[in-house]
Structures are given as structure tokens and as C-alpha cells.
C-alpha positions as CSV (number, residue, x, y, z in Angstrom):
1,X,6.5,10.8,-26.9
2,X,8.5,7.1,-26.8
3,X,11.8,7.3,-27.7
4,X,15.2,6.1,-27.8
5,X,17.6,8.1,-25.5
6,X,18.7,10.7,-27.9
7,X,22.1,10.6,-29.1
8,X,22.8,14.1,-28.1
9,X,23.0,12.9,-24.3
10,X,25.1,9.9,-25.5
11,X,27.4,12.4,-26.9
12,X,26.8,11.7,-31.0
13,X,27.5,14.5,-33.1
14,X,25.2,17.0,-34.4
15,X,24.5,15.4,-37.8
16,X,23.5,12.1,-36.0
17,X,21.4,14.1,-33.7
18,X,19.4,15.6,-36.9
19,X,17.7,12.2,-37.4
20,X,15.7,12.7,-34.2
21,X,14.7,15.9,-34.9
22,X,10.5,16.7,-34.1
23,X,10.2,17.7,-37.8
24,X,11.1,14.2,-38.9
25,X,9.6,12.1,-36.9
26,X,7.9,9.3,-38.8
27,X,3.8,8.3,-37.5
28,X,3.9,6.2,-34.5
29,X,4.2,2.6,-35.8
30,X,2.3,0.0,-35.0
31,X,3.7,-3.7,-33.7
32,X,4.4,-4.8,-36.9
33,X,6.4,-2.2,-37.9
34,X,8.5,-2.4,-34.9
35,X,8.8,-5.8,-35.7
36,X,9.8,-5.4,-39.1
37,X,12.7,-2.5,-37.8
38,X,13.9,-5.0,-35.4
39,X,13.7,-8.3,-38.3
40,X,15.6,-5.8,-40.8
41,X,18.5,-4.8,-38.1
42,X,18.7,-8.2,-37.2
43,X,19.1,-9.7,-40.7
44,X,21.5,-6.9,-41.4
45,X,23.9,-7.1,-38.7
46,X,23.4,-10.8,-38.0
47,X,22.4,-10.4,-34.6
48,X,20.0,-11.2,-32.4
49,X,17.3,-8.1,-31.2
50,X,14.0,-7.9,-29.0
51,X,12.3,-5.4,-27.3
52,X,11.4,-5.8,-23.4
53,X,9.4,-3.9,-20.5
54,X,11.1,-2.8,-17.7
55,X,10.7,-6.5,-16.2
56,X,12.4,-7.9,-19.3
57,X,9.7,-9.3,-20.7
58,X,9.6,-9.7,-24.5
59,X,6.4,-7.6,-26.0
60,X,8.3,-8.3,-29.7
61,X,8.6,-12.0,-30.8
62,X,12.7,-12.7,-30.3
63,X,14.5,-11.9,-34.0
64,X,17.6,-13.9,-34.9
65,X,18.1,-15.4,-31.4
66,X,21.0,-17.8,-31.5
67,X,20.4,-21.7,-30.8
68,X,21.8,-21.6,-27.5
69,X,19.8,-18.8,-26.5
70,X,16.5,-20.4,-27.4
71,X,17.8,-23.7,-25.1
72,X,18.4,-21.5,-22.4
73,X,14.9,-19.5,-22.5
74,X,13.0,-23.1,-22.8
75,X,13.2,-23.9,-19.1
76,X,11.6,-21.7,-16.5
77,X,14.5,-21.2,-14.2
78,X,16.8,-19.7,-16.7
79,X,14.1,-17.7,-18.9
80,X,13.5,-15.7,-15.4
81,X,17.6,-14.9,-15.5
82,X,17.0,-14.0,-18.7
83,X,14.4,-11.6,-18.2
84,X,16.4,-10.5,-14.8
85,X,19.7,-9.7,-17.2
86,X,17.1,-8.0,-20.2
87,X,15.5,-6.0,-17.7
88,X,18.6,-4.7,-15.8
89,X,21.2,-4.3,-19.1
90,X,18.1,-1.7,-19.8
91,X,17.9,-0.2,-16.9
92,X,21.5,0.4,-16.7
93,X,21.8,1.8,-20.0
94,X,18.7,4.5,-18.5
95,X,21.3,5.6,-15.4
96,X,24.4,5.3,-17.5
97,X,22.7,7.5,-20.4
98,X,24.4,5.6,-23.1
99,X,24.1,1.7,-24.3
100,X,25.7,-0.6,-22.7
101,X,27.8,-3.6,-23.6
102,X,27.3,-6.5,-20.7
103,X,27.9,-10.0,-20.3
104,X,24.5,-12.0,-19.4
105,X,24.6,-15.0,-16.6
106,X,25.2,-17.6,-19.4
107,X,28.6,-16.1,-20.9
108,X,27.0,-14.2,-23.8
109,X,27.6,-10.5,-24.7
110,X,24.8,-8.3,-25.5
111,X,24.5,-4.1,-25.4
112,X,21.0,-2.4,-24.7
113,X,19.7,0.5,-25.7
114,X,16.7,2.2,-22.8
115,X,13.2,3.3,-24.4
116,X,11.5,6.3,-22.9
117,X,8.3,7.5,-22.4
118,X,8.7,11.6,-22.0
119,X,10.3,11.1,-18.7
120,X,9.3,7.5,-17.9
121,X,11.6,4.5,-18.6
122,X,9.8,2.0,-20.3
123,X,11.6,-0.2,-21.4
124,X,14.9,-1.3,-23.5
125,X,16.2,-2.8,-27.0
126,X,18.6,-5.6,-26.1
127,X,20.7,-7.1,-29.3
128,X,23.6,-9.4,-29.6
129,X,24.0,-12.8,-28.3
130,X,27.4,-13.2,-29.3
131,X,31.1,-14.5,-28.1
132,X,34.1,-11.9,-27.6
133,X,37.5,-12.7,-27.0
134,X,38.5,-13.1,-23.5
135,X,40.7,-9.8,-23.7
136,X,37.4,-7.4,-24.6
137,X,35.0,-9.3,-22.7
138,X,32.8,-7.1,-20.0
139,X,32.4,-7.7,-16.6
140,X,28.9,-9.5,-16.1
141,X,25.8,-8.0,-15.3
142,X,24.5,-11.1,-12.8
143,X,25.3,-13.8,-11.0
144,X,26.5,-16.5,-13.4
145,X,24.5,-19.5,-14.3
146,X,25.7,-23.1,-13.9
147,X,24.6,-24.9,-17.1
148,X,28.2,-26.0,-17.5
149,X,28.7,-29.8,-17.8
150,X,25.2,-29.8,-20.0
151,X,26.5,-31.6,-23.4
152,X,23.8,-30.1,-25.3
153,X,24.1,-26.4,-23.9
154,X,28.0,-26.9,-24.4
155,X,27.2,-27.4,-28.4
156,X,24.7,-25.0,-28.9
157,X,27.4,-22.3,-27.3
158,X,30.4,-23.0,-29.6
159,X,28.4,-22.4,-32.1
160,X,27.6,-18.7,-31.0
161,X,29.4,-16.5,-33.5
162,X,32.7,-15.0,-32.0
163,X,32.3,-11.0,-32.9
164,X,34.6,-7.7,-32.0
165,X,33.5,-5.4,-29.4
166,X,34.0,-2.2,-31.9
167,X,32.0,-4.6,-34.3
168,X,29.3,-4.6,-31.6
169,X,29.2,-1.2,-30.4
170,X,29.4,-0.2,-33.9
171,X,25.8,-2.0,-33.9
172,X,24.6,-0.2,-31.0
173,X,25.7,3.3,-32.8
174,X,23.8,2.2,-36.2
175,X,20.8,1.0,-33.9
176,X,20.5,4.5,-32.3
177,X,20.7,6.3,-35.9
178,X,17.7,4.4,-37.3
179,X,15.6,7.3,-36.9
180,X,12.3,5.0,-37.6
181,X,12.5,3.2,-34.3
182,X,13.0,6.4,-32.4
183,X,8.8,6.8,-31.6
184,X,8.2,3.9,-30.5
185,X,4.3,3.3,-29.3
186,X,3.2,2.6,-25.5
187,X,0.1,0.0,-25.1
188,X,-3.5,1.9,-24.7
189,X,-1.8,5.4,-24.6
190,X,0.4,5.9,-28.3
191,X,-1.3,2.5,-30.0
192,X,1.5,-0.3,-29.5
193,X,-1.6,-2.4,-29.6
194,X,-1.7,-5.6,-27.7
195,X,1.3,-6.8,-25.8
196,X,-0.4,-9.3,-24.5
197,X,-0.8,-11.8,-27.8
198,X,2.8,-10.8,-28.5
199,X,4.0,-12.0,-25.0
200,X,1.6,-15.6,-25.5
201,X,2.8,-16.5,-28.7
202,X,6.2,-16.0,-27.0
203,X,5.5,-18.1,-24.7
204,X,5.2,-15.2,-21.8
205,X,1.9,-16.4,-18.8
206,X,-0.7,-14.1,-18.0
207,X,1.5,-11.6,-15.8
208,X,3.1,-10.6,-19.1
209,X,-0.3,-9.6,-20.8
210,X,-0.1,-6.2,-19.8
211,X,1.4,-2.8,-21.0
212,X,5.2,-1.3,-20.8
213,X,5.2,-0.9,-17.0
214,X,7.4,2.2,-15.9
215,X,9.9,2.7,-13.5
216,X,8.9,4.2,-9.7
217,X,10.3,7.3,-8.9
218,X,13.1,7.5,-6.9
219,X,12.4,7.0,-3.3
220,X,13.3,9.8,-0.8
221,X,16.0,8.6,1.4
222,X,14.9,10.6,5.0
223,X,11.7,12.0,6.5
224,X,13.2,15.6,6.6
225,X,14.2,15.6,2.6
226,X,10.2,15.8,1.9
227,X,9.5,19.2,0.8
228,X,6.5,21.0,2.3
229,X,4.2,20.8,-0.1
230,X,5.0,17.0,0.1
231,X,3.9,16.9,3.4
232,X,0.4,19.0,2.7
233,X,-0.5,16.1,0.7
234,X,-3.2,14.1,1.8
235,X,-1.6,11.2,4.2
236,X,-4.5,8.4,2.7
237,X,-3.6,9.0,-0.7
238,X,0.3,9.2,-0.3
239,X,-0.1,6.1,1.6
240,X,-2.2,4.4,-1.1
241,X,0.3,5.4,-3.9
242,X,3.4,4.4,-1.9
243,X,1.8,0.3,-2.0
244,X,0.9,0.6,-5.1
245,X,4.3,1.6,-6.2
246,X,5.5,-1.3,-3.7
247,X,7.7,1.7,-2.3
248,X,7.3,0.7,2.1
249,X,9.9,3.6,3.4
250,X,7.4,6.1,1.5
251,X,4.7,4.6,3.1
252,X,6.4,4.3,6.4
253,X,7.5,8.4,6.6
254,X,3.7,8.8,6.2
255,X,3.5,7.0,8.6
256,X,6.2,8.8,11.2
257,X,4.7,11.9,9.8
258,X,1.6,11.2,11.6
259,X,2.1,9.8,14.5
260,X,5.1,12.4,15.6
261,X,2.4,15.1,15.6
262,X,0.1,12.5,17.6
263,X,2.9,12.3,20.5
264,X,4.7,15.7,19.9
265,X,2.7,17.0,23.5
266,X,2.4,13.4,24.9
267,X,-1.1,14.4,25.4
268,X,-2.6,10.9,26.0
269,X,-5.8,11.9,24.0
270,X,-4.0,13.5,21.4
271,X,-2.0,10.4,20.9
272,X,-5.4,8.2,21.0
273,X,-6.8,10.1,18.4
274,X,-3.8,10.6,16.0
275,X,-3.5,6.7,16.7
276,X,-6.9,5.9,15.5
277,X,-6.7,8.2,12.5
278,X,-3.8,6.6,10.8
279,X,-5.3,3.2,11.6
280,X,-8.1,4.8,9.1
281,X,-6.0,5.7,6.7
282,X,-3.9,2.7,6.7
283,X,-7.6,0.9,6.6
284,X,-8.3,3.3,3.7
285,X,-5.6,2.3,1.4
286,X,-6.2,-1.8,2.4
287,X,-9.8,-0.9,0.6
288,X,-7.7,0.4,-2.4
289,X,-5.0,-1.7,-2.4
290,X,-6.1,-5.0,-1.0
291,X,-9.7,-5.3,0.1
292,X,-9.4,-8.9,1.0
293,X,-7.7,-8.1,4.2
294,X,-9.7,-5.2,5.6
295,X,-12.0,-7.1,8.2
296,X,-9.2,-9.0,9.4
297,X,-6.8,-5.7,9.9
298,X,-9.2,-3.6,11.5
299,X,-10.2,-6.9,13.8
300,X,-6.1,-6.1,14.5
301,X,-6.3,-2.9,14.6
302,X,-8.8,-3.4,17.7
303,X,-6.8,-5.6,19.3
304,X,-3.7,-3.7,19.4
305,X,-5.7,-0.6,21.0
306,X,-7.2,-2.8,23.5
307,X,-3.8,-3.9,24.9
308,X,-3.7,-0.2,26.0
309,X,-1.5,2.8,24.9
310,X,2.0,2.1,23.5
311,X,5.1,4.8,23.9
312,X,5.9,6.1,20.3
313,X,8.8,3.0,19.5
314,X,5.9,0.6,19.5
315,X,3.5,2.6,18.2
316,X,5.8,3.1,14.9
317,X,6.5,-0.7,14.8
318,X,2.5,-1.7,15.0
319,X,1.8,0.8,12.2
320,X,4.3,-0.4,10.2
321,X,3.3,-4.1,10.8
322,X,-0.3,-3.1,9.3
323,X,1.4,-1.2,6.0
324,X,3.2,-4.3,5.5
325,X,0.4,-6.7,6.0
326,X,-1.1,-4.4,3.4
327,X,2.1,-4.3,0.4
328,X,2.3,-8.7,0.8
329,X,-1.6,-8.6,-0.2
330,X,-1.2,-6.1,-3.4
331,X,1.9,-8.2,-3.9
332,X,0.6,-11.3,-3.7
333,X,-2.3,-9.8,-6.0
334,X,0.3,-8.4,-8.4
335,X,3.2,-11.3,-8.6
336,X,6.4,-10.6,-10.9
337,X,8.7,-12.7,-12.0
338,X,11.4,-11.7,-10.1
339,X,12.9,-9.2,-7.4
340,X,14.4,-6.0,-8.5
341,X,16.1,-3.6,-6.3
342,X,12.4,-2.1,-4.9
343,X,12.6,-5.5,-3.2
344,X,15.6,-5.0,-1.7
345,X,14.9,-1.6,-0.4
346,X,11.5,-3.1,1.0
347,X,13.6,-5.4,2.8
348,X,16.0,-2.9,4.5
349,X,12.5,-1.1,5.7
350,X,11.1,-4.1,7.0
351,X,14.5,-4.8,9.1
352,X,16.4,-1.7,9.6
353,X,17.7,-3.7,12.6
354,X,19.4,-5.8,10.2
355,X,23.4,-5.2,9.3
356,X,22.8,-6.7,5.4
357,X,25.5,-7.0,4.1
358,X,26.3,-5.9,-0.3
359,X,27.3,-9.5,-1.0
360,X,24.3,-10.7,0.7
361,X,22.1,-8.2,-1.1
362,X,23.5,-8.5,-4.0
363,X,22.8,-12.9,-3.5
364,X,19.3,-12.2,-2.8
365,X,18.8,-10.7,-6.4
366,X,21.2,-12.9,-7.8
367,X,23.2,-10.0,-9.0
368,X,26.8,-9.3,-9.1
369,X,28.1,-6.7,-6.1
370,X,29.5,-4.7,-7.9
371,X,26.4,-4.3,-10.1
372,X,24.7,-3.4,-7.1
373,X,26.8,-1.1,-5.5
374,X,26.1,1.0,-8.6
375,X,22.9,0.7,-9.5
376,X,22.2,1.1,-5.7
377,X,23.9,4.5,-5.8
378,X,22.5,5.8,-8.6
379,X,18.9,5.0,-7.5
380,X,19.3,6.2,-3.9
381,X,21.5,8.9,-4.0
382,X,24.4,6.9,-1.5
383,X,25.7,4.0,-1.3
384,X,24.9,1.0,0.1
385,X,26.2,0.7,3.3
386,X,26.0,4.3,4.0
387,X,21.9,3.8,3.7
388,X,21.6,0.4,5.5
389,X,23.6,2.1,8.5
390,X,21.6,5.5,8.1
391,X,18.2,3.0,8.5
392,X,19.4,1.2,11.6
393,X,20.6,4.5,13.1
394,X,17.1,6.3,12.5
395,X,15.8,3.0,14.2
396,X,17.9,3.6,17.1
397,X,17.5,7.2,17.5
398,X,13.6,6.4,17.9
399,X,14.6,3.9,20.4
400,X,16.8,6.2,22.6
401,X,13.8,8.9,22.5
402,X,11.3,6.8,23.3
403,X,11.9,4.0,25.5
404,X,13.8,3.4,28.2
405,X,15.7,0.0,26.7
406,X,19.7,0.3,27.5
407,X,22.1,1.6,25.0
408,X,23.9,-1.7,24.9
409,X,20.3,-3.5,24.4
410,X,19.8,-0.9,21.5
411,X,23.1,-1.9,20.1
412,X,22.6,-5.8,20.3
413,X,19.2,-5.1,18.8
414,X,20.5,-3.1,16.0
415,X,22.6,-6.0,15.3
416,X,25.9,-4.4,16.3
417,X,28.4,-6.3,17.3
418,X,29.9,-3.8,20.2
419,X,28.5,-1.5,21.8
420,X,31.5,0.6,21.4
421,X,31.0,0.2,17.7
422,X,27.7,1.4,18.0
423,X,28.3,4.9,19.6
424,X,31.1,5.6,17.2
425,X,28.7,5.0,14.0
426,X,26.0,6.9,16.2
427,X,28.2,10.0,16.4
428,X,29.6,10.4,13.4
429,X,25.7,10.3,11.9
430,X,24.4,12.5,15.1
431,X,27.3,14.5,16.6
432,X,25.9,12.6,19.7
433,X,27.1,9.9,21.6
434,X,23.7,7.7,22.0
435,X,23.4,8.8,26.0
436,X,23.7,12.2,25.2
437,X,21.3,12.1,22.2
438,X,18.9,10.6,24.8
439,X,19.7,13.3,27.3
440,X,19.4,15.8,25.0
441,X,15.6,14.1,23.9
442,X,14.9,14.5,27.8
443,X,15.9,18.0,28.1
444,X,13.8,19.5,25.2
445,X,10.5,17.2,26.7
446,X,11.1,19.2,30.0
447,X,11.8,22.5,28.1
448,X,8.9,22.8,25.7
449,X,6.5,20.3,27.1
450,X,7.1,17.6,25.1
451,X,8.6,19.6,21.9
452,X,8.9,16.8,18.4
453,X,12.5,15.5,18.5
454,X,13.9,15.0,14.7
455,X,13.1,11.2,13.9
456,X,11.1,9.9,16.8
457,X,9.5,11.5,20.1
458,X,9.4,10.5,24.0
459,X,6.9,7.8,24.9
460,X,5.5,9.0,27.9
461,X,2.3,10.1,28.1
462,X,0.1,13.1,30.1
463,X,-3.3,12.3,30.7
């Protein structure tokens, strides 16, 4: 059932808790009633309330928003920050597991409260709009906006009511007692009815016609962490669910998966034949997932064999060229409004010969680094550097084990800046300098005949 996060894992005492109880929980409401619980709280406490999807798109029409608010949402560019700020102040109330107070990228304060679907994060109640004294004011969830120096915008802001932060988080703790809100209703599966009018007469396009999306699970961070009854899973389907989710290092261990038991003997027709299979089920999942593009990938497909038979480095690379020609169709099918942090993580699988930096990250979503560096932690398990440098030495790992490129070539192509550099970082993640790793790779080919080395295998071939 939808619900609020329960104040018993926000730490409320046990009377508070007896609100949420099974036994009272009131019928599923429909939109209207929502809206009505949302109009009442907001002309109780004075302050502004809407419910949004996990993109931070309104699906209730906006109840008490301020002036300056309404400017700001009126032009494109700053309604998507306003979405991008909605949409993360929820999610970060989800990972924090209790609300949380924020300052949004035009100055404003607001707290959100996550909605949840059994397990599923589904969206979030975001309320305030309000001014606090510089002394209690939070640190800001994104990138600031630049509307400064707008006449207009500078009125409509001094006119935003000036409130406490115990005044506001008194809200939030009122908000999660209203026991009437607790089960809220999901589009097509508890009756929420349709989103879709709500988000028109909002002023919300087509994309926003849709249900509460959820949140993806959370991506493994290494081929070996997959359990084994991850791996029995059928290697087409995991594929086709890792586009859909718009998840690229899922698809990609599929991927390495594959093609390490293709080369593990270096068996030239073994490797042929493993080739060709996960060409079909990359093919597969473009019928799934973007059947526009299937002639012209498997025309690709054919043209890659024909240039003859690649060591396992280059095979990885093709395959993972055709997964992402795949993800930019479905993407390009699906649009959003704007990038999240599955974006980011995308990027780091397309280039995990790329040293990106957290400020640089953290620019590209127009966030604040030190938003980043937490959310970023708490979705992948480390932090961020640790998993950019953990991609690029995978990357060079398969290089050292399957080609015979220079260590200082590898280095330069990982995009660090010494090769001294490079073997310390290699080390400390392998216990190997990178010439030993590779000797070791050579020794266990001559040993066992071509035995699977951890995270890539040798590219030579035996007819």
C-alpha cells in the first residue's frame, strides 16, 4: 500500500505511530480527496503544498504557491529546476528516512516528505516556499539560479513570508500525523485516477501524462557482486530490463558475462559462436526496446564480424557500442525533462576512461557537490571517486589481459596523468603492479589453457 514513511523510522513516538496503524487506515482516496488534504494543510499552516512523481512533476494542481513561485515556474528553463529541486528534496528525504528541510536554486526553503509504494519510492510531498533568517538557513539542494537583477522576481521575493525553521519543521511533524494522507493511491494500480488531466491543467506536456514512475533499483557496482542465481538468469531478458531501466553497467556485466565464457579457452570457434549469440540477444532486446534500429544494428553487427575476429578488449568495446546504440533509441523514445543521477552513472559506463571529476559531475546535473557526494554514496554503496577510479581500473585490467598496448599507453588512455600514478592506484585496487597483473594473466593462460581471469580474459585465439 502507498504511504508516507512511517514515523516510527523517523523516530516519532509511539502515540504518533498509532495513527498509521492497518486498523485505521481510511479507504484509498481518490484525487480529490488528496487535493482537498493538501488545500486544508495549506490553508491551515499558510504554506505552500503539492504532490510530485519521482521526476518532480506535479500530479496535484499547486495549493498556496507564493507569487514568486508561480513567476518562476512560468518560464521553461526554471520550471525544469523546479522539478529537478521537487524531485531530489524527495528523493533525499527516501535515503535520509526522515523529511527534509532544503533550500531550492531560487533562495526559498521548503521540507519534503517521500511517498511509498510497499517498497517503491513514488514520489514526495513538498510544502513551504518561505524565507528564514540567514542564521537557520539550510545549505542548498542545487545549483543556484541567476534571476537576480530581474525587478519583477526581486518584488515578488520580498514578499515571500519570512517563517522559523522549528515553525517549519513543526509543519513537516503535523504533515506526517495527518493519518488521512498516509494511503495515498498509485495511477491504474490503487485508483489515483488520471494524472494526466491533473499534470495538463497544470500546465505539465505530454511526458507528464503518465503514472507515479518509481525509482530503479540500485545498480550493482562489480561483475563478481551478482549472486548466482543472478547469473542463471536469462542474459536476453536481463539485458532487456537493464535499457528499460536506462541502467548501461547492468547491461554491460551481461554483457562481460557472456563474452568471458566465449574467450575463457580462446577456442576461435568458441569465441565465434559466443560472439554471435550476444549479438542476438543484444538484437533481441533492440526488438523490445527500440525496434526502429534493428535492421541497421544487425547491418553493424555484420560488419564488425566481417572485419575478422577481435581479442577480448575489442570485443567488450563493440558490444558495448551496440547496447548503447540501443539505451539513446529507448531514450530518445522515452525523453525526461532532466538528468538524474542514472545519467550520470550511464556516463561513467560509457567512459570509464574518463577521470570526471565531483565538481564536474555535480555541473552536469546542475547540482551542488556536496549534494552529490551524498546522494552518490547512498545509491552506490561508495563514494564517488572511489567508483569512477574502480571503472577505469576494471577498464585497464581488461586491457592488460588482453592486448598487448604498453602500460604507459594504458595509463595515458585511462586518462592518467603519470604513469607512476597509475600503478600506485592499480595496486592498491589489485595487490598488483599493472606488469605483474599482466604476467600473472600470462601465467594462468599457459597453466590451465586459457583459464577466465577475474574482469577480462587474454585475446589470443587457438584455432
Amino acid at each position: 500500500m502507498s504511504h508516507l514513511l512511517r514515523p516510527s523510522h523517523l523516530g516519532y513516538p509511539e502515540s504518533r505511530r498509532s495513527l498509521m496503524s492497518e486498523s485505521r487506515m481510511p479507504r484509498r482516496p481518490n484525487p480529490e480527496e488528496l487535493q482537498r488534504v493538501l488545500e486544508g494543510f495549506s490553508g491551515a499552516t499558510g504554506l505552500a503544498t503539492v504532490a510530485v512523481d519521482t521526476q518532480g512533476v506535479p500530479v496535484t494542481q499547486l495549493c498556496a504557491f507564493t507569487e514568486f513561485c508561480r513567476a518562476m515556474r512560468s518560464d521553461p528553463l526554471r520550471s525544469k529546476a523546479c522539478h529537478g529541486c521537487d524531485a531530489h528534496g524527495g528523493l533525499q528525504a527516501l535515503l535520509e528516512g526522515t523529511p527534509q528541510v532544503y533550500r531550492c536554486h531560487a533562495g526559498l526553503v521548503d521540507f519534503s516528505i517521500p511517498l511509498t509504494d510497499g517498497d517503491a519510492y513514488v514520489g514526495a510531498i513538498l510544502c513551504g516556499q518561505v524565507r528564514m533568517s540567514e542564521h537557520e538557513m539550510p545549505e542548498p539542494l542545487l545549483a543556484q539560479s541567476d534571476w537576480h537583477g530581474d525587478p519583477h522576481l526581486e518584488e515578488l521575493y520580498n514578499k515571500v513570508p519570512v517563517v522559523s525553521r522549528r515553525r517549519l519543521e513543526a509543519a513537516a511533524a503535523t504533515l506526517l500525523g495527518l493519518h488521512n494522507i498516509v494511503d495515498l493511491a498509485i495511477h491504474n494500480k490503487l485508483g489515483l485516477g488520471d494524472v494526466g488531466a491533473v499534470a495538463a491543467e497544470i500546465g505539465g506536456d505530454e511526458s507528464s501524462k503518465r503514472a507515479l514512475s518509481l525509482v530503479p533499483p540500485a545498480r550493482s557496482t562489480a561483475a563478481d557482486e551478482r549472486s548466482p542465481e543472478t547469473q542463471r538468469h536469462n542474459p536476453t531478458e536481463v539485458i532487456t530490463a537493464a535499457i528499460r531501466r536506462e541502467d548501461l553497467r547492468s547491461a554491460f556485466l551481461e554483457a562481460v558475462t557472456v563474452l568471458d565464457a566465449a574467450y575463457a579457452h580462446g577456442v576461435l570457434d568458441q569465441v565465434r559462436e559466443g560472439r554471435t549469440r550476444l549479438d542476438e540477444m543484444i538484437l533481441a532486446a533492440a526488438k523490445v526496446c527500440s525496434p526502429r534500429i534493428v535492421v541497421q544494428l544487425r547491418q553493424l553487427m555484420v560488419r564488425e564480424r566481417q572485419r575478422g575476429d577481435l581479442d577480448r578488449y575489442e570485443a567488450q568495446l563493440a558490444a558495448e557500442r551496440f547496447i548503447c546504440m540501443v539505451l539513446d533509441e529507448y531514450q530518445r523514445q522515452h525523453p525526461r525533462r532532466h538528468r538524474e543521477i542514472g545519467d550520470l552513472l550511464n556516463d561513467i559506463a560509457r567512459h570509464p576512461e574518463q577521470a570526471i571529476s565531483l565538481t564536474e559531475a555535480a555541473n552536469s546535473l546542475h547540482w551542488s557537490p556536496g549534494h552529490l557526494s551524498k546522494l552518490f554514496k547512498s545509491v552506490t554503496g561508495c563514494t564517488f571517486v572511489s567508483y569512477v577510479t574502480g571503472r577505469r581500473v576494471e577498464r585497464a585490467k581488461l586491457m592488460l589481459a588482453s592486448t598487448q598496448m604498453p602500460v604507459q599507453k594504458i595509463s595515458a588512455e585511462l586518462d592518467f596523468s603519470q604513469v607512476n600514478y597509475f600503478s600506485r592506484v592499480f595496486r592498491a585496487s589489485t595487490g598488483m603492479s599493472p606488469s605483474e597483473y599482466r604476467r600473472h594473466c600470462l601465467s594462468r593462460e599457459e597453466r590451465h589453457a586459457g583459464a577466465a581471469v577475474p574482469g577480462s580474459n587474454k585475446g589470443r585465439l587457438r584455432a
